[in-house]
C-alpha positions as CSV (number, residue, x, y, z in Angstrom):
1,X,107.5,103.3,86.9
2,X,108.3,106.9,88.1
3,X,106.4,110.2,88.5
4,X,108.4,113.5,88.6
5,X,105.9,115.9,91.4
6,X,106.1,119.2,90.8
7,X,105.5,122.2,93.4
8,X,106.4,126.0,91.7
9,X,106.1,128.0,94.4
10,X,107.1,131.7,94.3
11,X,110.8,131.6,94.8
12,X,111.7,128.0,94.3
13,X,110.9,124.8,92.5
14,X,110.3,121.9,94.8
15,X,110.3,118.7,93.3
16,X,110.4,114.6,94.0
17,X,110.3,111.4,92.4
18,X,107.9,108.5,93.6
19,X,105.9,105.4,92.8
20,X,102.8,105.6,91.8
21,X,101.9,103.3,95.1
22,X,103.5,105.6,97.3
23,X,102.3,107.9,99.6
24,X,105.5,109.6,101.2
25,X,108.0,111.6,99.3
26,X,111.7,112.4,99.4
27,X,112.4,115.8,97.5
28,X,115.3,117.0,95.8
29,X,117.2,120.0,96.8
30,X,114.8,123.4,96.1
31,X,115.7,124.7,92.6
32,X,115.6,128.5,92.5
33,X,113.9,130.0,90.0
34,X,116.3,132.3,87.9
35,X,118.3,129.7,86.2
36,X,115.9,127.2,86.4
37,X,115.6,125.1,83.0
38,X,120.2,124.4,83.6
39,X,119.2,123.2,87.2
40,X,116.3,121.0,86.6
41,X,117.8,119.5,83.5
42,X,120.8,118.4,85.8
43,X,118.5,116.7,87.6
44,X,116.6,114.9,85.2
45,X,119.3,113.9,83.1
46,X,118.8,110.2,82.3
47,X,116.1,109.4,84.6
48,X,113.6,107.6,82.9
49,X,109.9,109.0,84.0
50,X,106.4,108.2,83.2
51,X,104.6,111.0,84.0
52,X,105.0,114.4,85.8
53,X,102.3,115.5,87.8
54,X,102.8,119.1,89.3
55,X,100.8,122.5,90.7
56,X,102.0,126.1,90.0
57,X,101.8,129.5,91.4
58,X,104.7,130.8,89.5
59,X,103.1,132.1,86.7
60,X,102.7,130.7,83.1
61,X,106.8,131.3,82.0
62,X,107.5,129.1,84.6
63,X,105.2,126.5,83.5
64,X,106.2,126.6,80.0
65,X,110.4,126.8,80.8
66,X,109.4,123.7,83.6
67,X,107.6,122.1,81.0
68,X,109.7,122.4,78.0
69,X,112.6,121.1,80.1
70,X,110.8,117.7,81.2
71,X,109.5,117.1,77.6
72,X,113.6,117.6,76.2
73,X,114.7,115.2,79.2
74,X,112.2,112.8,79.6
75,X,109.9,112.8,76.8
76,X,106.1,113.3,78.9
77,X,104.6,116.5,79.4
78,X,103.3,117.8,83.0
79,X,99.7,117.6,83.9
80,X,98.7,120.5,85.8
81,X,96.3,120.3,89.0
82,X,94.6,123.3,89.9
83,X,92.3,123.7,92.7
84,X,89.0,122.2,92.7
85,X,85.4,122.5,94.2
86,X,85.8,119.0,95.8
87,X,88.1,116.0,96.2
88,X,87.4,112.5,97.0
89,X,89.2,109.2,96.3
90,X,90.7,106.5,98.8
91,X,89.0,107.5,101.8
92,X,89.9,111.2,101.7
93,X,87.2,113.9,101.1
94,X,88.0,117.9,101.0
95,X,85.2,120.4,100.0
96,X,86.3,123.8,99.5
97,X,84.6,126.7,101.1
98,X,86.5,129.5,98.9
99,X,83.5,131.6,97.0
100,X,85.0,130.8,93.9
101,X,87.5,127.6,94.3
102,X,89.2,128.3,91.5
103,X,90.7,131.3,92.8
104,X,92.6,129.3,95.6
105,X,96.0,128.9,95.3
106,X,96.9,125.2,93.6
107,X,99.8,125.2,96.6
108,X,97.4,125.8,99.3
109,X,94.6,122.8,98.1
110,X,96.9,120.2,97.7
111,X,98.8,121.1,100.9
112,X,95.7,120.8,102.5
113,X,94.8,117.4,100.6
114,X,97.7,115.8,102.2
115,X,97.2,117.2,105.1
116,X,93.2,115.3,105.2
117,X,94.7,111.9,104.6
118,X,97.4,112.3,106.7
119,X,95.3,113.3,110.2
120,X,91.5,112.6,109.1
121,X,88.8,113.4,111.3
122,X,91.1,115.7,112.8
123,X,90.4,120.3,112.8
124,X,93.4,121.4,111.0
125,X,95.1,124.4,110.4
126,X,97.5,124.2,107.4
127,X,100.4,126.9,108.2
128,X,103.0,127.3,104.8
129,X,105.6,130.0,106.3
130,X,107.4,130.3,102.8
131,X,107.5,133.4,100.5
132,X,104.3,134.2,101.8
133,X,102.6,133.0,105.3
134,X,99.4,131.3,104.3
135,X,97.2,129.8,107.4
136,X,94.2,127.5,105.9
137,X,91.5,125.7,108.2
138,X,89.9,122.6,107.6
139,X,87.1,121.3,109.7
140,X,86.9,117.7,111.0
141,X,84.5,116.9,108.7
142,X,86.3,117.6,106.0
143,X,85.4,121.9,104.6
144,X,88.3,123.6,104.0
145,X,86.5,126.9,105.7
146,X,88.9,129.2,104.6
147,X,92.6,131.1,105.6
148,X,94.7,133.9,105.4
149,X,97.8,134.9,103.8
150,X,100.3,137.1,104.6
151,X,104.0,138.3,104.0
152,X,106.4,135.7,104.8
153,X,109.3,136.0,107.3
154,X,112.2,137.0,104.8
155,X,109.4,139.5,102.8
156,X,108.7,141.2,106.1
157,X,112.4,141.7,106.8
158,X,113.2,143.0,103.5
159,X,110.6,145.3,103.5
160,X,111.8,147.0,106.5
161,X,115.2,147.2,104.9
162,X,114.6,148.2,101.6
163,X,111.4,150.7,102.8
164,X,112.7,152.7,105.7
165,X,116.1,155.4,106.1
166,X,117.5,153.6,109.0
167,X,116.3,150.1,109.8
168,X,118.7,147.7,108.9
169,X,118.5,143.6,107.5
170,X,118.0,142.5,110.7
171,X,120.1,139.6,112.4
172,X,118.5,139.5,116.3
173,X,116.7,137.4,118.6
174,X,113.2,136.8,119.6
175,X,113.3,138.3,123.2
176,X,110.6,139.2,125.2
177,X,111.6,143.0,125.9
178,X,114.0,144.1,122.9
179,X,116.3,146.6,124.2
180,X,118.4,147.0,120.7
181,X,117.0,146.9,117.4
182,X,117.7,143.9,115.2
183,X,116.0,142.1,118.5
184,X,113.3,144.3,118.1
185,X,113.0,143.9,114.8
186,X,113.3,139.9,114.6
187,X,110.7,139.7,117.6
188,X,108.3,142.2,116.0
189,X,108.5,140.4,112.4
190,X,108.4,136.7,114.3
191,X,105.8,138.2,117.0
192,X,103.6,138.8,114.4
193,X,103.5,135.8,112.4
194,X,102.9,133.8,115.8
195,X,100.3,135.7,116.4
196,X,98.4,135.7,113.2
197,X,99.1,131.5,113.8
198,X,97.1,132.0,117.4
199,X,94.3,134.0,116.4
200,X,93.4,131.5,113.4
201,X,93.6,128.6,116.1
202,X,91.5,130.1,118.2
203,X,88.6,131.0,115.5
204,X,88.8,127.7,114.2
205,X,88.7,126.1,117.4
206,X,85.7,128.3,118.6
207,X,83.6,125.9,116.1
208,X,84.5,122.9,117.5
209,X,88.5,122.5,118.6
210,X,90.7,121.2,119.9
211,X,92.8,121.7,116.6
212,X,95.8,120.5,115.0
213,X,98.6,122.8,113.4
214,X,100.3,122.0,110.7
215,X,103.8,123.7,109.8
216,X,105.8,123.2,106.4
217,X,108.0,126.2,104.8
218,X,111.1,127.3,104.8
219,X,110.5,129.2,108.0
220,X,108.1,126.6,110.3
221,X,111.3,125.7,112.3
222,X,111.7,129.5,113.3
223,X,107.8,129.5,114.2
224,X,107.5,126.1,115.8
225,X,110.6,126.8,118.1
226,X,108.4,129.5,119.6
227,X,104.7,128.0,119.2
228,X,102.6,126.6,121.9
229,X,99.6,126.1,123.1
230,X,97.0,124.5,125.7
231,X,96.5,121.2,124.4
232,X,92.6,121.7,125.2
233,X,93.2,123.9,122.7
234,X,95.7,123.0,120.1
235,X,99.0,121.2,119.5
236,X,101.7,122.1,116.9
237,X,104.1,119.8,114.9
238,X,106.5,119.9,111.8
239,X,104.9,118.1,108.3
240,X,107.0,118.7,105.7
241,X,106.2,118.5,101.9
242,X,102.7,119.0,102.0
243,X,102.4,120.2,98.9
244,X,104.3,117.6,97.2
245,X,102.5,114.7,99.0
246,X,98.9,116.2,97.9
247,X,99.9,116.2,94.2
248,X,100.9,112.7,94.5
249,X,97.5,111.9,95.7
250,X,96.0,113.7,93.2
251,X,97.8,111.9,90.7
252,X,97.3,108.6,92.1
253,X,93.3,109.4,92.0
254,X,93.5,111.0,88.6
255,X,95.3,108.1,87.1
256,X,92.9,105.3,88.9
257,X,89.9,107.0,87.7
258,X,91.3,106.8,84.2
């Protein structure tokens, strides 16, 4: 038995294939999003499934081209997961501090999900550095207290590109006094995702640290390489697939409840 999990993300669907016993995932290569039914039917092309669990915050024409494409293929359609007021099954509790829980992006719960089972009992902040930046805290006991978000590395860059006379895509080091201007462009852009990283550490940790950061994206290797801490304070390390792994444990308790 197979599930296909599903993570449409701005710019790029992210996708695996696991038991439903499993708890760690292997993705497939990111499919981008323009020519996306071709692409995912080449990679569901005789592969047997026996359900698709996914989240979405792509939009609804993604969702229907995503899910038209696994019903030609495969023959199930995808269950949805949204985000939710609270989650609890197998140990792992979440309760979600957003004033309206609904309004949380699908991406950033299940993330954080993952994230809970993975390092419970532990203050986490839950950095995604894809399309956007999004920086989410959890408290040891389990509240997801609420986060940021913020353009992502490549959106800041092409901002200054597209939106000024004279700045260029820049291609420059992070340097600690840029004396030429795709260095100080590439330290301002990176400077200022670090920094929005630190100041969420420290506020979280100010009710109770030390914390634990949590980097996934396209970008966390360009943050983490320049990312550290006291470790009375916090301490930084690489989890991939967050996403991913929190929609299989969503659809492990959905199905189990059933």
């Amino acid at each position: 038995m197979t599930w296909l999990l599903l993570d449409a993300g701005n710019s790029a669907l992210k996708f695996a294939f696991a038991a439903p016993h499993e708890r760690a995932v292997t993705p497939g290569a990111a499919l981008a999003l323009d020519d996306l039914p071709a692409a995912l039917t080449v990679q569901l092309r005789r592969r047997p499934l026996a359900a698709a669990f996914g989240c979405n915050v792509a939009g609804a024409e993604i969702a229907r081209a995503i899910e038209a494409t696994v019903q030609a293929e495969c023959g199930v359609p995808v269950t949805w997961f949204a985000s939710q007021r609270e989650f609890e099954s197998g140990g792992v509790r979440l309760r979600s501090g957003y004033r309206d829980p609904a309004q949380l992006g699908a991406d950033r719960w299940h993330a954080m999900l993952a994230a809970r089972a993975a390092h419970p009992g532990c203050a986490l902040l839950v950095v995604n550095a894809g399309t956007a930046t999004t920086v989410d805290g959890v408290s040891a006991d389990g509240e997801f207290v609420g986060g940021v978000i913020a353009p992502g590395v490549r959106l800041m860059f092409d901002s200054l590109a597209r939106h000024t006379a004279q700045l260029p895509l820049a291609d420059g080091d992070l340097v600690g006094h840029p004396d030429n201007t795709d260095d100080a462009i590439t330290t301002g852009v990176l400077e200022s995702q670090l920094g929005l990283i630190e100041r969420r550490v420290r506020r979280l940790a100010a009710d109770g640290g030390p914390v634990l950061v949590l980097l996934d994206g396209g970008n966390a290797a360009a943050l983490r390489a320049h990312l550290t801490f006291d470790p009375r304070l916090a301490t930084v390390r690489r989890e991939p697939n967050l996403v991913l792994r929190g929609v299989l444990l969503r659809a492990q308790a959905t199905t189990s409840a059933r």
